[in-house]
C-alpha positions in Angstrom: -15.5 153.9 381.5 -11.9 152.7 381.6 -11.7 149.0 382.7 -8.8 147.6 384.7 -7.2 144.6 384.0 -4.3 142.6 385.2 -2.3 143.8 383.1 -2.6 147.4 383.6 0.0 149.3 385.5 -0.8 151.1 388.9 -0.3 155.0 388.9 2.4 154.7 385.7 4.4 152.4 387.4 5.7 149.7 385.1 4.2 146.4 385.8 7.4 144.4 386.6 5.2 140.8 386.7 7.2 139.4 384.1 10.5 140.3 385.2 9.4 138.9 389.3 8.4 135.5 387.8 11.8 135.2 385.7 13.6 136.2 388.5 12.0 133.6 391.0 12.2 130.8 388.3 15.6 131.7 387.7 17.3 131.6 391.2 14.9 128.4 392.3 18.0 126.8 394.1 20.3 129.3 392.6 22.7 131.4 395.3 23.8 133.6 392.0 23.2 133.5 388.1 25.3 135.0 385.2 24.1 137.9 383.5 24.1 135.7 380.3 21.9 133.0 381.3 19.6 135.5 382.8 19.3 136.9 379.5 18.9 133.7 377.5 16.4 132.9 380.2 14.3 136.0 379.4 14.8 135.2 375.6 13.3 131.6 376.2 10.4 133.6 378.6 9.7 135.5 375.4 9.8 138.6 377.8 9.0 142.3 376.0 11.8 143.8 374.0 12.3 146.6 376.9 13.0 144.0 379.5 15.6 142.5 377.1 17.0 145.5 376.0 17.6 146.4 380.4 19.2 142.5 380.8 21.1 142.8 377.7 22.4 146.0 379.1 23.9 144.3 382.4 27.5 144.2 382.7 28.3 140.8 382.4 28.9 138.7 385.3 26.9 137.1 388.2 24.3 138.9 390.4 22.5 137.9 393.4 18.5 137.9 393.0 18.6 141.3 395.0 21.2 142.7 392.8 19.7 141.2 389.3 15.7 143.2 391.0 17.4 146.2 391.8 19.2 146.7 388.6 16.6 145.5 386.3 13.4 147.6 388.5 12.1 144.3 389.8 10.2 144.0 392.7 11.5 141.4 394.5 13.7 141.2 397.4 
């Protein structure tokens, strides 16, 4: 019997936890954020290698919390 935990993803969706909290934390009082400090953020977050490898792939610049969700498969809105 296969246990579920809160890590597991639901039907091979990719759990995108991680990415919604440094995302939240990140634009607490922010309007926009640079793609760099959202990296060095997520760096500092110790966040997995893929989700690095997706910010680190940004074009640089600032993004909205939408735009930084929507480009990185985030969740929130």
């Amino acid at each position: 019997m296969i246990g579920v935990t809160d890590d597991a993803s639901v039907a091979g969706e990719p759990d995108t936890r991680a990415l919604d909290d440094l995302l939240d934390d990140i634009y607490r009082g922010q309007e926009r954020v640079t793609q760099a400090d959202i990296y060095r953020r997520a760096v500092a977050a110790e966040l997995p290698p893929d989700l690095l490898t997706r910010i680190g792939a940004l074009p640089q610049g600032e993004y909205a919390m939408d735009e930084a969700s929507d480009l990185l498969g985030g969740s929130v809105a």
